[in-house]
ZAPABA-455502 format. One record per residue: residue in three letters; x, y, z of N, C-alpha, C, O in turn. Coordinates in steps of 0.05 Angstrom, whole numbers, padded with zeros to 5 digits, always signed. Last residue first. Layout:
<pts>
AlaXYZXYZXYZXYZ
...
</pts>
This chain:
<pts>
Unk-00302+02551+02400-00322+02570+02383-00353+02575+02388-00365+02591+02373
Unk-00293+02520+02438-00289+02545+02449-00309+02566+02426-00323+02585+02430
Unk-00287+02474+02422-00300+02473+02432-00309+02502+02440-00332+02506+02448
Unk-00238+02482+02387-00257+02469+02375-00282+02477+02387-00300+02485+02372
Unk-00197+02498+02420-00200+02516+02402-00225+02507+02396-00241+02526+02399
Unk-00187+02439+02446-00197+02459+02462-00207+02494+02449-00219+02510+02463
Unk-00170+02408+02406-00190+02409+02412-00194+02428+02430-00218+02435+02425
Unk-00123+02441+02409-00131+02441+02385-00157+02423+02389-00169+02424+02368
Unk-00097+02433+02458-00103+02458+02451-00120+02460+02428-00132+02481+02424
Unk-00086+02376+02456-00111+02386+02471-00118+02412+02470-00140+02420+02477
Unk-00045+02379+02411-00070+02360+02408-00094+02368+02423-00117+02368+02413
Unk-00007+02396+02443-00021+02411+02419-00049+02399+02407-00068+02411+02397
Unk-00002+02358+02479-00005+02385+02485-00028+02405+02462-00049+02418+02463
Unk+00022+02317+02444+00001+02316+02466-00012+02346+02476-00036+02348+02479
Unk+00064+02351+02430+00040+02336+02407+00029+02334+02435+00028+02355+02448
Unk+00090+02360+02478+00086+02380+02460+00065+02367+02443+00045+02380+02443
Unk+00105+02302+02497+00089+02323+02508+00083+02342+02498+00063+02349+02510
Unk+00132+02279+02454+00104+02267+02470+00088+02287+02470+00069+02294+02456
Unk+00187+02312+02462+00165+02315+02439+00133+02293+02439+00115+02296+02423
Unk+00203+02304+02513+00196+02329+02503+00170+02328+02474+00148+02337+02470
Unk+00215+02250+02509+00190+02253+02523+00184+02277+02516+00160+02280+02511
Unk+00215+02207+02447+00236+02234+02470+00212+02243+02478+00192+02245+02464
Unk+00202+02181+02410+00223+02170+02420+00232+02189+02441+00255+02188+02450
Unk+00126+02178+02424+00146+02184+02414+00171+02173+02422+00170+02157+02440
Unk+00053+02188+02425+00079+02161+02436+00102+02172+02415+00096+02175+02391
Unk-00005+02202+02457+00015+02208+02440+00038+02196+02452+00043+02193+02476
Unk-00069+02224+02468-00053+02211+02473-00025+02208+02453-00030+02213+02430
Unk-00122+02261+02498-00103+02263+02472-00086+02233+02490-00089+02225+02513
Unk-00199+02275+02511-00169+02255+02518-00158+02259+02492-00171+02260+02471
Unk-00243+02324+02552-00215+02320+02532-00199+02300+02535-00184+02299+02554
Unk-00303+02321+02569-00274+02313+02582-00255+02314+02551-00260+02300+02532
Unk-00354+02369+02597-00345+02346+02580-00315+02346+02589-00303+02360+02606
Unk-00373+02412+02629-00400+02393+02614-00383+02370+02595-00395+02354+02581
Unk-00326+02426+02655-00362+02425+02669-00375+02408+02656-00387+02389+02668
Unk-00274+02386+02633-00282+02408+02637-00316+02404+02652-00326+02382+02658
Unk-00215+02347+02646-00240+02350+02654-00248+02378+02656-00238+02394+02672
Unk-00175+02326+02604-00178+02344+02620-00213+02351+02616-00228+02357+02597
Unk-00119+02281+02602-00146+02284+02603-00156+02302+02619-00151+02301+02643
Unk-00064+02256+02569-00076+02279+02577-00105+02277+02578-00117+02272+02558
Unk-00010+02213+02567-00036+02217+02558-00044+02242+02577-00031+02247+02597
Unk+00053+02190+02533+00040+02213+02543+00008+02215+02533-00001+02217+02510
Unk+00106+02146+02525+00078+02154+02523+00070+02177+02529+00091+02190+02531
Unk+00166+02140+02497+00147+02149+02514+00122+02149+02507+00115+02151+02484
Unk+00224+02085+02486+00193+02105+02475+00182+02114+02493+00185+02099+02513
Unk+00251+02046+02480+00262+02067+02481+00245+02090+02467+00249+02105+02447
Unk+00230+01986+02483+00229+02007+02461+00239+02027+02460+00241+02034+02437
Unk+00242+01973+02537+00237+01959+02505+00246+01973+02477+00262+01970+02459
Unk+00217+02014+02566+00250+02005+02566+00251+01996+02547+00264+02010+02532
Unk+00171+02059+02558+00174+02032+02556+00208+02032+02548+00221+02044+02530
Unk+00145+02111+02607+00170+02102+02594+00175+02070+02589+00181+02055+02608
Unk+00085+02148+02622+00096+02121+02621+00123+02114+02598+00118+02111+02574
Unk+00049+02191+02640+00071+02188+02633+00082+02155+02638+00084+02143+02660
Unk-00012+02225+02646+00004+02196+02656+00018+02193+02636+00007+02192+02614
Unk-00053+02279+02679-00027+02282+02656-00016+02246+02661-00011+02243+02685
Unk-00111+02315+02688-00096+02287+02693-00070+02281+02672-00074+02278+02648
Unk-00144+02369+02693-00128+02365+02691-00107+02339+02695-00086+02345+02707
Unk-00188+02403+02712-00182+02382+02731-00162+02369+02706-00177+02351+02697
Unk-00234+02463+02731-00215+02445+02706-00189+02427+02722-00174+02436+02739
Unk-00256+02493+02763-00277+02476+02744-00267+02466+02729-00280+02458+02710
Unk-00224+02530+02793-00231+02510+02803-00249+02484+02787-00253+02461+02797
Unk-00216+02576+02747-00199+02561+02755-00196+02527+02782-00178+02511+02786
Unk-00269+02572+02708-00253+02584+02741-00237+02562+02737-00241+02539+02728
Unk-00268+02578+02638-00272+02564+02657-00265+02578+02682-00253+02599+02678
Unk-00241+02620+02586-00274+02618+02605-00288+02600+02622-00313+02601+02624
Unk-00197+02595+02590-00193+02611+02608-00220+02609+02613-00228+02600+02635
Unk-00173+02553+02559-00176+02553+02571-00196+02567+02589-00212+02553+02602
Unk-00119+02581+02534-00149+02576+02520-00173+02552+02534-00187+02538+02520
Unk-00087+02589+02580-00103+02609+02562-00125+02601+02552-00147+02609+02558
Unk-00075+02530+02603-00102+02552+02617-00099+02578+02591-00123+02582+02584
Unk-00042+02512+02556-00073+02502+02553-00095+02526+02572-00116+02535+02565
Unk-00006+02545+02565-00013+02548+02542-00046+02527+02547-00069+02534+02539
Unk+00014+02531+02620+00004+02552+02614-00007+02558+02586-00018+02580+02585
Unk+00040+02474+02605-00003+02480+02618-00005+02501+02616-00028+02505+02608
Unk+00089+02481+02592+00060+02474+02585+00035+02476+02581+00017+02478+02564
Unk+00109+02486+02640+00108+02509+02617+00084+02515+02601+00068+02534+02596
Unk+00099+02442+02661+00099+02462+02674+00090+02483+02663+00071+02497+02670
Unk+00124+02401+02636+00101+02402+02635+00088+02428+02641+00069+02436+02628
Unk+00184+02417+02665+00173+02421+02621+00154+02420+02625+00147+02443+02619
Unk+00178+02398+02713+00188+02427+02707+00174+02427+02678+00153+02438+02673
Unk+00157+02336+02711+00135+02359+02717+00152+02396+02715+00137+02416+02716
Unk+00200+02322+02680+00180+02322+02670+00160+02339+02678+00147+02354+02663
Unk+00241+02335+02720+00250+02341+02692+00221+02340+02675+00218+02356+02656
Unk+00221+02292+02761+00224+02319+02768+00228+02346+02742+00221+02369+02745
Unk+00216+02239+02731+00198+02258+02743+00197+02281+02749+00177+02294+02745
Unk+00285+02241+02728+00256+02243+02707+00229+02257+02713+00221+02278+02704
Unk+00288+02231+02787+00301+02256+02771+00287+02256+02740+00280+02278+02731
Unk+00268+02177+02800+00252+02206+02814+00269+02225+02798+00254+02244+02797
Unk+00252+02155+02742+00267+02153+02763+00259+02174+02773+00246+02190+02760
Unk+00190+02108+02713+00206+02133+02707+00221+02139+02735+00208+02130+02754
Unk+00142+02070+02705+00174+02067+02697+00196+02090+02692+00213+02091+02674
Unk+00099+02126+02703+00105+02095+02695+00124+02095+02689+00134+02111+02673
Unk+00062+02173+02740+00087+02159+02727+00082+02130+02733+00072+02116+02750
Unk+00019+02221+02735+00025+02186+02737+00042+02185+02725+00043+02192+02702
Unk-00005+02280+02765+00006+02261+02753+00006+02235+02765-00001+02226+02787
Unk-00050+02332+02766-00042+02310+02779-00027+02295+02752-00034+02297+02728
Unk-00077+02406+02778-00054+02378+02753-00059+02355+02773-00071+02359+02794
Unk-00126+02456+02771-00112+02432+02780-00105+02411+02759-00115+02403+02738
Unk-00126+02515+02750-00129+02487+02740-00115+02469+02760-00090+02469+02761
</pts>
């Protein structure tokens, strides 16, 4: 699977802390996943930190052959964004798989 990221308002040691945890991550989406090649899944992750609020965003869109997955999700801690976001695309990605 190819990743790419987007950061918004985040320091290069965030970023670095975000794409390690994301990391983990994705291995739970390529399982269910899998009856794709690994070249036919494209993967877009954008992270954005509002100062204001002391909130994260986290959106996920993942491009498969015949369609695209979007989750999105806003919390007070980027760990837990990303896990609901996560779970959100595994849980359509169960959907589609039946």
């Amino acid at each position: 699977m190819k990743t790419s990221f987007f950061f918004k308002n985040f320091s290069q040691t965030e970023k670095k802390i975000f794409e390690d945890y994301i990391g983990e991550k994705i291995e739970q989406i390529n399982r269910f996943s899998g009856k794709y090649g690994e070249n036919e899944i494209f993967l877009k992750i954008k992270a954005e930190r509002f100062a204001t609020k002391s909130a994260y965003k986290v959106s996920m869109e993942l491009k498969l052959p015949k369609e695209t997955l979007l989750v999105s999700e806003d919390d007070h801690t980027i760990v837990e964004a990303v896990d609901l976001a996560k779970d959100k695309l595994v849980a359509q990605l169960k959907k589609i798989k039946r």
